[in-house]
C-alpha atoms as a printed R data frame, in Angstrom:
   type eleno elety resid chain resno       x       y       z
1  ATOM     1    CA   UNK     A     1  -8.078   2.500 -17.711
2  ATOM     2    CA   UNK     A     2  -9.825  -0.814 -18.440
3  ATOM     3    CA   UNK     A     3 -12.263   1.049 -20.660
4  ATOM     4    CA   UNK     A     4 -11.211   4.213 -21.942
5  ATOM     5    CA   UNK     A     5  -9.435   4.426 -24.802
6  ATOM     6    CA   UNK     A     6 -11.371   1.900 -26.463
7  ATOM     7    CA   UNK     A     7  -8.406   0.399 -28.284
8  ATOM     8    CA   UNK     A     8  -6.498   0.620 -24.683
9  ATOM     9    CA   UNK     A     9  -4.205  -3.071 -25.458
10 ATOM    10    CA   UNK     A    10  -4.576  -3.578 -21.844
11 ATOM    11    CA   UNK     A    11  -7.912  -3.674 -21.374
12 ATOM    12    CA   UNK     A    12  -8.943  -6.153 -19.276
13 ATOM    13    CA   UNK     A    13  -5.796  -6.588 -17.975
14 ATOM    14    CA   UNK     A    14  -5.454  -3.865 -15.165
15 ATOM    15    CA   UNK     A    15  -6.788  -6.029 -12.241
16 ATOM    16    CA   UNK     A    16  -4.162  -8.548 -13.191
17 ATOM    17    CA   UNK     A    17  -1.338  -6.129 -13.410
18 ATOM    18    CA   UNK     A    18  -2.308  -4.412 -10.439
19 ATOM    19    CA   UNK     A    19  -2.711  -8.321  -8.114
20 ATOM    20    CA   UNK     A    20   0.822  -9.014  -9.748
21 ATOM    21    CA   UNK     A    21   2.382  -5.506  -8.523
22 ATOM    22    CA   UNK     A    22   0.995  -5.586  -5.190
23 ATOM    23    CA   UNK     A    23   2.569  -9.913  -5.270
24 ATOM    24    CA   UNK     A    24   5.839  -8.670  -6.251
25 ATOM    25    CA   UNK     A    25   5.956  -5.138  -3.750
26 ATOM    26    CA   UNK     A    26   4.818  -7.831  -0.633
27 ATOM    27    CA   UNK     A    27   7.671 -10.024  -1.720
28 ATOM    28    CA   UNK     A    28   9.894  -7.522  -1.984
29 ATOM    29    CA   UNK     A    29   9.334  -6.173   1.305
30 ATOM    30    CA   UNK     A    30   8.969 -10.116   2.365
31 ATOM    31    CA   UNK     A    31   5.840  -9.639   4.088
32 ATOM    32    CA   UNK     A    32   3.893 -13.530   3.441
33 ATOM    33    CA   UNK     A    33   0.778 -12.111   3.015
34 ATOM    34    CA   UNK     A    34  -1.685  -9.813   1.117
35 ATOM    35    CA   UNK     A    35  -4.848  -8.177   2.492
36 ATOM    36    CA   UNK     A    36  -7.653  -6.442   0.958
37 ATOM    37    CA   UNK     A    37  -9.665  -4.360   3.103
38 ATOM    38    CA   UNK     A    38 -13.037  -2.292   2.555
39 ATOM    39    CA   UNK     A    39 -14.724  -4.382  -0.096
40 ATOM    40    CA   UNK     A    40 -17.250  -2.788  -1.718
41 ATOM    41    CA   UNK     A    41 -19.535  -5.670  -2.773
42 ATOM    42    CA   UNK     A    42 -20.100  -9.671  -2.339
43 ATOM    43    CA   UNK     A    43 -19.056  -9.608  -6.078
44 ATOM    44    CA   UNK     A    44 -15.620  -8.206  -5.716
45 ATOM    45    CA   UNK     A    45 -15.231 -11.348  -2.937
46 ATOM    46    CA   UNK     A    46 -16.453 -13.850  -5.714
47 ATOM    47    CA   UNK     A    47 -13.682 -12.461  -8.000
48 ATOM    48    CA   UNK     A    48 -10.789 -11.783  -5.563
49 ATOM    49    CA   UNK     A    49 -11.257 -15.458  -4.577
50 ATOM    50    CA   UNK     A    50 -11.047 -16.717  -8.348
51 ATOM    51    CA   UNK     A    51  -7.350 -15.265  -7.714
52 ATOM    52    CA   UNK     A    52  -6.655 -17.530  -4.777
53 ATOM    53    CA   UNK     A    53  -7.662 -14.729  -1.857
54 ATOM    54    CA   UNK     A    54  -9.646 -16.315   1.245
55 ATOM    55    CA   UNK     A    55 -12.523 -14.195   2.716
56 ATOM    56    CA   UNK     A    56 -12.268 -13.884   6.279
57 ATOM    57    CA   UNK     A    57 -15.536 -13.052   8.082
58 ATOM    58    CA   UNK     A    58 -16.613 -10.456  10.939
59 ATOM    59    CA   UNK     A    59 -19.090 -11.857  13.480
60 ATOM    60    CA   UNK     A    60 -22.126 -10.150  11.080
61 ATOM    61    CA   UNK     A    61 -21.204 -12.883   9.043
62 ATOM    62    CA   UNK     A    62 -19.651 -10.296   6.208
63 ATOM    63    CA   UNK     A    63 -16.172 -10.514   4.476
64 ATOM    64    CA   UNK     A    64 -14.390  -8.030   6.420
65 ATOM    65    CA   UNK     A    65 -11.347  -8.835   4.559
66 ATOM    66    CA   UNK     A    66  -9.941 -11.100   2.099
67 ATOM    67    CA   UNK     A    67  -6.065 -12.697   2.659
68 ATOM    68    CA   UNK     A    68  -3.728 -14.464  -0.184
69 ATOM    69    CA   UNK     A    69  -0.642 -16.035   1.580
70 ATOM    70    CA   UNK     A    70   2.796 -15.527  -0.725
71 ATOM    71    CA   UNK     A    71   4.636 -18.953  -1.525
């Protein structure tokens, strides 16, 4: 989707979209947090944490998930 079509007018936009449906579904169901699990690189942490999600680390010292409390 973020590719393909080329003239797709939300390109660019799906990680956005998809951070804002998973806000409003935890909301809904008034959970107060978010977690990501099974990252699959140190890159993904660097941009998850651009959108206000902590990395919390296993004893290996590696991200074993990343957690955005809800206001």
């Amino acid at each position: 989707m973020e590719a393909n079509p080329v003239d797709n007018p939300i390109s660019g936009q799906i990680l956005d979209i998809t951070l804002y449906a998973a806000d409003l579904y935890a909301k809904i169901n008034t959970t107060p947090e978010i977690w990501l699990c099974t990252l699959v690189s140190p890159a993904h942490v660097r941009l998850y944490e651009q959108r206000g999600f902590s990395p919390h680390y296993d004893r290996f010292d590696e991200c074993a998930h990343l957690l955005k409390r809800l206001k």
